[in-house]
C-alpha positions in Angstrom: -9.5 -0.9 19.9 -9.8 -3.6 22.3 -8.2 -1.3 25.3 -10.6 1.0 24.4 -14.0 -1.2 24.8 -12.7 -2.5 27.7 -12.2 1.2 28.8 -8.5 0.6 29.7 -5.2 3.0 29.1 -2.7 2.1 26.3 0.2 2.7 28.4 4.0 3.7 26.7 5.2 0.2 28.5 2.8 -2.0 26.8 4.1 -0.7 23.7 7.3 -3.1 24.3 5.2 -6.0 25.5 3.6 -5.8 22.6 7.1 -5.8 20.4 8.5 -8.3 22.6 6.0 -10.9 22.0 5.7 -10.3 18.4 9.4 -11.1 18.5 9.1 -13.9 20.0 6.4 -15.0 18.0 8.7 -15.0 15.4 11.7 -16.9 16.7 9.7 -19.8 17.7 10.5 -22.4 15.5 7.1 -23.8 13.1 6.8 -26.8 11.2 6.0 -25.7 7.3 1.9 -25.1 7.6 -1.2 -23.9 5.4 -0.3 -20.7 5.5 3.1 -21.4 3.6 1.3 -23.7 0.9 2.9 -23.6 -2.6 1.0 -22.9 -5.0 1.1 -22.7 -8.7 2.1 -18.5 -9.0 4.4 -18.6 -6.3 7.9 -18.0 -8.2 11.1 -19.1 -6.3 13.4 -16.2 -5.1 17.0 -16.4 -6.4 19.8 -15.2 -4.3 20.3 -12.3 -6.6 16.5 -10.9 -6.4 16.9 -11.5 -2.8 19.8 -8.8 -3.1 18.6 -6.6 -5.2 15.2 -6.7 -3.4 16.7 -5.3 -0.1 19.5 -2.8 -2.3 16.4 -1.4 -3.5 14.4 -0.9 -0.2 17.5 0.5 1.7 18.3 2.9 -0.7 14.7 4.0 -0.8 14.7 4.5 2.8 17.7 6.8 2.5 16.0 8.7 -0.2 12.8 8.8 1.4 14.6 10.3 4.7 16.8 12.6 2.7 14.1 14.3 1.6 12.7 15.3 4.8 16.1 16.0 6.5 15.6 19.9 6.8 11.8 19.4 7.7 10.9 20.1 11.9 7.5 19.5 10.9 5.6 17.2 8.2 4.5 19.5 4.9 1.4 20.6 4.3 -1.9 20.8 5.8 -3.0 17.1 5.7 0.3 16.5 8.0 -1.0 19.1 10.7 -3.9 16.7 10.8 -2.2 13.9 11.1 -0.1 15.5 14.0 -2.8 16.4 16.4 -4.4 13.1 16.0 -1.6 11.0 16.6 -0.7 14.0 19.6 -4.0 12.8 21.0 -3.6 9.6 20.9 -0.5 9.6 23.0 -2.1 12.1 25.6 -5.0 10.0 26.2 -3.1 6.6 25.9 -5.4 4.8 23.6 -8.4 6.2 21.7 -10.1 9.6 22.2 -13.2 11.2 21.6 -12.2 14.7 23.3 -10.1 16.9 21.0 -9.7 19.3 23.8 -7.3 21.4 24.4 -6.8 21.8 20.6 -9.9 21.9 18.6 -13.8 21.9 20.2 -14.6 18.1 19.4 -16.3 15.5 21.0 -16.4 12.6 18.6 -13.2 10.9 16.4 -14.5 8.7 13.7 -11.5 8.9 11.8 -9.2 5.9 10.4 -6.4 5.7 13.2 -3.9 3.1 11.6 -1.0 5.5 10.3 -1.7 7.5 13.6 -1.0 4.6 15.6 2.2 3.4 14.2 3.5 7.3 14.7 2.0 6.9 18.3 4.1 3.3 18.7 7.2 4.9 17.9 6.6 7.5 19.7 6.4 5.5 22.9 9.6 3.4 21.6 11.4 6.5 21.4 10.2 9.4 23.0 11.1 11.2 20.0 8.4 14.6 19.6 5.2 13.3 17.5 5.4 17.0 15.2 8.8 15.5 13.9 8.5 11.9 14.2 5.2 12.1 12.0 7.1 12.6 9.0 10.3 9.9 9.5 7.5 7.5 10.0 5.7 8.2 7.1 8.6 8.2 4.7 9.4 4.5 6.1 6.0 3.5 4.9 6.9 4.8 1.7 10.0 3.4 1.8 8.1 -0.1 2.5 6.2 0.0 -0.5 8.9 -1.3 -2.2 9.0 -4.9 -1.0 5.4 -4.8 -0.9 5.1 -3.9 -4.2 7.7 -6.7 -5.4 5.7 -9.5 -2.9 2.4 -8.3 -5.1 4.1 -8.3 -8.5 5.5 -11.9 -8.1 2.5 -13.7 -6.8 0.0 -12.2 -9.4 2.4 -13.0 -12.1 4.5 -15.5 -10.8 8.1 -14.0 -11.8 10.4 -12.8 -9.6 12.3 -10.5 -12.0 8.8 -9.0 -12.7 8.6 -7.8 -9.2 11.8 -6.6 -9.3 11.4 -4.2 -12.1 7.8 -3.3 -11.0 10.0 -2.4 -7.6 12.5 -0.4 -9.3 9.6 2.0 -11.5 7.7 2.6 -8.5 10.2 3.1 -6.1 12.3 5.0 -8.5 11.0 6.3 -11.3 7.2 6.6 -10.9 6.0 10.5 -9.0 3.9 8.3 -7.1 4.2 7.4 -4.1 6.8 9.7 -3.6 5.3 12.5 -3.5 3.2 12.1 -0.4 6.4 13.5 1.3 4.9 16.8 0.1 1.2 16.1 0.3 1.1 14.3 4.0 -0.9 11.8 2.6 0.6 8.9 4.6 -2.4 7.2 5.6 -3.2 6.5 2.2 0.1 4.7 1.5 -0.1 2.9 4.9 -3.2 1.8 3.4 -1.8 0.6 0.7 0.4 -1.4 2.4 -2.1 -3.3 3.9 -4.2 -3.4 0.9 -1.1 -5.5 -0.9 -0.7 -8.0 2.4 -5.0 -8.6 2.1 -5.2 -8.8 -1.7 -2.4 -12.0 -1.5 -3.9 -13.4 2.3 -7.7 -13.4 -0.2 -6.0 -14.8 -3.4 -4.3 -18.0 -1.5 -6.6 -18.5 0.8 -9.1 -18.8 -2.5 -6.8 -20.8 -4.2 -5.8 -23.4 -1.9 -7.8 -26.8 -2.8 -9.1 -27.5 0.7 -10.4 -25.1 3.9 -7.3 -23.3 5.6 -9.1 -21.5 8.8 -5.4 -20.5 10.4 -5.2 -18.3 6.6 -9.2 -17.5 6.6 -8.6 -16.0 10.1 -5.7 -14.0 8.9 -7.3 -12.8 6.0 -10.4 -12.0 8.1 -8.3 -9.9 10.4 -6.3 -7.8 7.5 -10.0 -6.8 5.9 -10.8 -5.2 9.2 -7.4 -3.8 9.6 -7.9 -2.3 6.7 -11.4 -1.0 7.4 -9.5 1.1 10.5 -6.6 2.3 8.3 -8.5 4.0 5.2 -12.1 3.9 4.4 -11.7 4.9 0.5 -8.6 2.2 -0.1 -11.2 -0.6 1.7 -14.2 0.3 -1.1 -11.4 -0.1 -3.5 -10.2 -3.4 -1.8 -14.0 -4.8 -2.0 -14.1 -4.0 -6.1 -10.6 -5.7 -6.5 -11.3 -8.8 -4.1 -15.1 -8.9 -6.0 -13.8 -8.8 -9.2 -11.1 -11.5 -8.5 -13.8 -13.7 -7.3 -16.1 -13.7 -10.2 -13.0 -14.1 -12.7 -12.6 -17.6 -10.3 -16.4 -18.0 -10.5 -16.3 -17.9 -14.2 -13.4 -20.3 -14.6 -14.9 -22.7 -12.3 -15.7 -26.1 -13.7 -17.7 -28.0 -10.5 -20.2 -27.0 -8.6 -17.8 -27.7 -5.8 -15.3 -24.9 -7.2 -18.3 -22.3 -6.9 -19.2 -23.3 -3.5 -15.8 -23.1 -2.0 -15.7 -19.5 -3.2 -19.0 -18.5 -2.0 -18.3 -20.3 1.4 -15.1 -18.5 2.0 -15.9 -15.6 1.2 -19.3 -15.4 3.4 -16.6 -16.9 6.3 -14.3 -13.9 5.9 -16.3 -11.7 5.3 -18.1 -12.8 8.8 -14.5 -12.6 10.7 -13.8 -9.5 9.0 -17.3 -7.9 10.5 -17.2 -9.1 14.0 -13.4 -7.7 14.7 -14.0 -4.5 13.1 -18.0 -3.9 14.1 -17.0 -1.8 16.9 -15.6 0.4 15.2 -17.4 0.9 12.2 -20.8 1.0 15.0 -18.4 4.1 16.3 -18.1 5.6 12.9 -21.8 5.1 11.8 -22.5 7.1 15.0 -20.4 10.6 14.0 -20.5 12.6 10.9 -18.7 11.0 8.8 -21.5 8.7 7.5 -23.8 12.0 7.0 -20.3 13.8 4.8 -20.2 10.8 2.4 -24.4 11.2 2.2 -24.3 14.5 1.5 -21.3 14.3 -1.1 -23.5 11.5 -3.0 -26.9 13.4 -2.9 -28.0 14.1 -6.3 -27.0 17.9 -6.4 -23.8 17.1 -5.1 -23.1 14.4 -6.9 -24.1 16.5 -10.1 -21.2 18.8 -8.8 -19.1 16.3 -9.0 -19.6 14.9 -12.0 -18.5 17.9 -13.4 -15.2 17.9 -12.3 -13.0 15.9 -15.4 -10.2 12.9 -14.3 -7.2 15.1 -14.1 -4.4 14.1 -16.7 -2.6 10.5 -15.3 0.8 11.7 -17.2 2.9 12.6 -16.2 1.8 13.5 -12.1 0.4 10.2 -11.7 1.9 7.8 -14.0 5.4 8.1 -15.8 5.1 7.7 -19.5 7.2 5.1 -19.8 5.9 3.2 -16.8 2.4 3.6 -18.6 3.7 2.3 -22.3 5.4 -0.5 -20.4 2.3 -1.3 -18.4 0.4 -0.8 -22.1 3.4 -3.6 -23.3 2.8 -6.3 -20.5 -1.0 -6.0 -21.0 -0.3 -7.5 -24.6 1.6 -9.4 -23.6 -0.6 -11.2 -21.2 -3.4 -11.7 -23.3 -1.4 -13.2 -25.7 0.1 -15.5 -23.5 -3.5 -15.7 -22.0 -2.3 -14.9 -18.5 -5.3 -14.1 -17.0 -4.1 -13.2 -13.4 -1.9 -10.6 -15.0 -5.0 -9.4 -17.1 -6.6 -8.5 -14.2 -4.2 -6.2 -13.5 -5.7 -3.7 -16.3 -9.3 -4.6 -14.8 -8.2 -3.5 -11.5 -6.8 -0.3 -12.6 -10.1 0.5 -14.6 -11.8 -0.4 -11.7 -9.9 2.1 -9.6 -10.4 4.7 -11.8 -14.4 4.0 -12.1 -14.7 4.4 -8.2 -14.2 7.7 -8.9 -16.5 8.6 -11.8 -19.0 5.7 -11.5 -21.4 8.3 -13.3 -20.1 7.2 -16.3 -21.1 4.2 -15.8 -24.3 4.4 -14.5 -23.7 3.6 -11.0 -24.8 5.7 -8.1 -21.8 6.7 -5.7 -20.1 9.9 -7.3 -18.4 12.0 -4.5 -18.3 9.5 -2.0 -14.5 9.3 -3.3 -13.1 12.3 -4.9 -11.9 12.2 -8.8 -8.2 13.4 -7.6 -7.9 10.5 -5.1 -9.0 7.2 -7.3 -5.4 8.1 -9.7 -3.1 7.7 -6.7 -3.4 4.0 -6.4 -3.0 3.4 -10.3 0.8 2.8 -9.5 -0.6 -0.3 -7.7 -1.9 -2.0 -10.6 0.0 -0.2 -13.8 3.2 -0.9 -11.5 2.9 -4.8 -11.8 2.4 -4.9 -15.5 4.6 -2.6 -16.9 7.5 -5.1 -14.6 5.8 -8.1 -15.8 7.1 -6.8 -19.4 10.5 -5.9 -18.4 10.7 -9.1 -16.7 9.3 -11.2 -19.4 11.7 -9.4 -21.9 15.0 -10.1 -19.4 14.0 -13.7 -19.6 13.9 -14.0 -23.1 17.2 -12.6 -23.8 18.7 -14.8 -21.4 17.2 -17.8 -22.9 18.3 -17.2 -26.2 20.1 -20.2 -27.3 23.5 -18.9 -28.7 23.0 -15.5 -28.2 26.7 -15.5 -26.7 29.3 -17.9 -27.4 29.6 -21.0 -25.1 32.3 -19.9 -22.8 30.5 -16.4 -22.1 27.2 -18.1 -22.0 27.6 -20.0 -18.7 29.2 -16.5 -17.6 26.1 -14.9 -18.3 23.7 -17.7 -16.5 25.6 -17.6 -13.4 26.9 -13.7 -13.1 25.0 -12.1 -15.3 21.8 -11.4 -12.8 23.8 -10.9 -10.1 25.6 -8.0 -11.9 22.5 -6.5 -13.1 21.0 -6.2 -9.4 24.2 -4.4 -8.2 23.8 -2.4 -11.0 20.3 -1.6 -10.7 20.6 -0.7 -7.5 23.6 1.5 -7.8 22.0 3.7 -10.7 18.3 3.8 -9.0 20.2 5.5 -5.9 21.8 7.6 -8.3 19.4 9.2 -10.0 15.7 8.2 -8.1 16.8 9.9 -5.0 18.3 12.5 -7.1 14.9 14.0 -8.4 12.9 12.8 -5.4 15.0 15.6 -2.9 13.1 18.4 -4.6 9.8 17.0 -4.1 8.8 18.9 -1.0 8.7 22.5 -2.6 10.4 25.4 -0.4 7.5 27.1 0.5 6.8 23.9 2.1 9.8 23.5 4.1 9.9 25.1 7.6 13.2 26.3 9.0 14.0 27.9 12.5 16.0 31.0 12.5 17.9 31.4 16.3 19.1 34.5 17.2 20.4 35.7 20.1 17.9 37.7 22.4 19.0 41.5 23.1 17.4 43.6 25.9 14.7 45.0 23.6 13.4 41.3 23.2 
C-alpha cells in the first residue's frame, strides 16, 4: 500500500529485502519488554504441548498438501478469482486498478491480503501463480492450527485446552478444511489475523499501565485486517466491542473505565490513519454501493427470507458442538467468564448474519451461509477447554494409580498422550480430509502424442 501511494513498483527483489530484514529483526537479541508482560491467563507451555503442538501442525500441512496433490489449478470458481488477482498483482508489481488484458476493469477495491502472500511466494519462487495459489492456501489452513491453540490458551488459560481445541479443528471439525474445495482462502487468512488482533486487543486491555510499543501493534493488525477481509473485520469490531463492555462492566474505578475508553479511541485512531488510504480507495468503487443495495429494504427482505442453514454436521461436528455445549457449563460454574464469552462470540457471529431477528438493520450486508464458517473459532476453544479441564482432573486424582505408577503417570503420561494424539490424528484426520475436493472438482491433463491430423 505504501509503494502504491508513493506510485512506486513492488519489484520481485524487494520481496527478499523484505524477508531478510524480518529475519534479522528476529535474531536481534531483546531484553524481555511490554509486549511479553505476563499476565494472569497466560498458561505456561510444557515440553510435551510444545511437541504435540508442532506434531499436530506438521501433520496438518501434509494433509492439507495431500489433498491438493493432483490439482494444476485451485478448485472452484472463487479460486479462478483469486488467480487473476494475485496474476495481476505480479504483472503490475504492486497494486492495480487495470484488469486488462483479462476482464474490462478499471477499479480493484477488493481485499488483497491472501493475494499478496500468493504474490510473495511467487517472487520467492517463481513457481506459476494458477498452481501456487492453492499450496499457499492450504498452508494457511494448515496455520490455523497453532493459531487456534495460541487463542485457546490465552482466553482460557490452559495449555491442554488449546491442544485439544487444536486437535478438533485441525482434525476432526469439516471446517476449515474444506476451503480446499471452496477456494475460500482469504477468509481463513482472515482468520488468522483475526486470532493474532483479538490477543494483541485483550493484553494490550489488560495490562495495568499504557504499552504504546503493544497499542501500535495492535493498531496495525486492525488495519491489516481491514485489507485482508471486510466481513471477518465487522465480525472482529462485535467481538473486540463485546470484550470491552464485559471489562467495562467488571470495572470497579473510574480509572479502570477510562483506561478502556482511552485505548480504545488510541487504537482505533492508529488503526484509521494506516488503513485510511485504502478504505478512501474502496469507498470510491462499487463495493460500497453492492453492500447498499444488499441492505436496502427489499433486498434486505429477500434476505431475510433465506433460513441459517443446518450448523451439523457441515459446519460443526456433533461432537465438537456437545463438547463445546460441555465446557460452556462448565465455565459458568466455575464462573470463568473469559471462557463464557466464548458462547457470546459465537452468538454474536451468528447474529451478523440475521440481525433481523434482532431488530437491527444490516441484513445482507453479510450473507447467512458465510456468518457459520467462523463458528469453529469460537465453538473450537470451548469444547477443548472441556477436554482439557477433564484431562486435568483425572490426573489430579489423588490415588487414582498406585504410588509407583503415579509418578509414572505425572512425568510420562502427557508426553505419551501427545505422541499418541498426533499419530492417530494423522491417521485418520488426513484420512477423510483427501476426499474433500470432489472429482468433478479436480482438473487433470491428458498428453497424447500429436499425429499429422492434429
Amino acid at each position: 500500500m505504501l509503494f502504491h501511494l508513493l506510485q512506486l513498483p513492488w519489484p520481485g527483489w524487494m520481496t527478499f529485502v523484505y524477508l531478510a530484514l524480518s529475519v534479522v529483526a528476529l535474531l536481534i537479541p531483546r531484553r524481555r519488554s511490554q509486549l511479553s508482560l505476563p499476565i494472569s491467563s497466560t498458561p505456561s507451555t510444557p515440553v510435551w504441548v510444545l511437541a504435540a503442538l508442532i506434531g499436530l501442525t506438521i501433520t496438518a500441512l501434509l494433509g492439507r498438501l495431500y489433498t491438493i496433490s493432483d490439482l494444476l489449478v485451485g478448485a472452484n470458481a472463487d479460486s479462478f478469482h483469486h488467480t487473476l488477482i494475485a496474476q495481476l498483482l505480479a504483472e503490475h508489481n504492486g497494486l492495480f486498478t487495470n484488469w486488462a488484458p483479462y476482464a474490462p476493469l478499471t477499479t480493484f477495491t477488493y481485499h488483497y491480503g491472501f493475494h499478496a502472500c500468493v504474490t510473495f511466494v511467487y517472487w520467492l519462487t517463481g513457481m506459476p501463480i494458477p498452481s501456487l495459489l492453492p499450496i499457499v492456501g492450504q498452508v494457511i489452513s494448515a496455520a490455523i492450527i497453532p493459531a487456534i491453540y495460541a487463542l485457546t490458551a490465552r482466553v482460557t488459560g490452559s495449555s491442554a485446552a488449546g491442544i485439544w481445541a487444536a486437535l478438533l479443528i485441525g482434525f476432526v471439525n469439516t471446517q476449515p478444511a474444506y476451503y480446499a474445495f471452496w477456494g475460500r482462502y482469504p477468509f481463513i487468512a482472515s482468520h488468522i489475523v483475526l486470532i493474532a488482533l483479538l490477543i494483541c486487543w485483550k493484553q494490550v486491555l489488560e495490562l495495568p499501565k499504557l504499552a504504546p510499543r503493544l497499542m501500535i501493534l495492535t493498531g496495525i493488525a486492525s488495519a491489516s485486517l481491514v485489507h485482508t477481509h471486510y466481513q471477518t473485520t465487522l465480525l472482529a469490531a462485535l467481538l473486540i466491542g463485546s470484550y470491552c463492555a464485559a471489562l467495562l462492566l467488571r470495572a470497579t474505578t473510574r480509572a479502570q473505565t477510562t483506561a478502556v475508553f482511552g485505548r480504545v479511541a488510541l487504537i482505533g485512531l492508529i488503526a484509521l490513519v494506516v488503513s485510511a488510504p485504502w478504505l478512501a480507495n474502496t469507498i470510491g468503487g462499487n463495493l460500497d454501493r453492492n453492500v447498499a443495495f444488499n441492505s436496502d429494504r427489499q433486498s434486505g427482505e429477500a434476505f431475510a427470507g433465506i433460513p441459517l442453514p443446518p450448523l451439523v454436521p457441515f459446519y460443526l461436528k456433533g461432537v465438537v458442538l456437545l463438547l463445546a455445549l460441555g465446557g460452556l457449563l462448565l465455565a459458568l460454574r466455575r464462573r470463568d467468564w473469559q471462557t463464557t464469552l466464548l458462547a457470546v462470540w459465537a452468538l454474536l457471529s451468528l447474529a451478523t448474519a440475521v440481525p433481523y431477528l434482532f431488530g437491527l438493520p444490516g441484513t445482507g450486508a453479510i450473507e447467512p451461509s458465510v456468518a457459520p464458517l467462523t463458528l469453529y473459532l469460537t465453538i473450537g476453544p470451548l469444547a477443548g477447554y472441556l477436554l482439557g479441564s477433564l484431562l486435568t482432573f483425572i490426573c489430579g486424582v489423588p490415588g487414582l494409580f498406585a504410588p509407583y505408577w503415579w509418578r509414572i503417570a505425572r512425568t510420562k503420561a502427557p508426553t505419551a498422550l501427545a505422541l499418541v494424539t498426533v499419530v492417530l490424528a494423522s491417521a485418520w484426520g488426513v484420512g477423510w480430509q483427501r476426499g474433500l475436493v470432489p472429482v468433478y472438482a479436480r482438473i487433470c491433463l491428458l498428453y497424447t502424442s500429436p499425429s499429422p491430423r492434429d
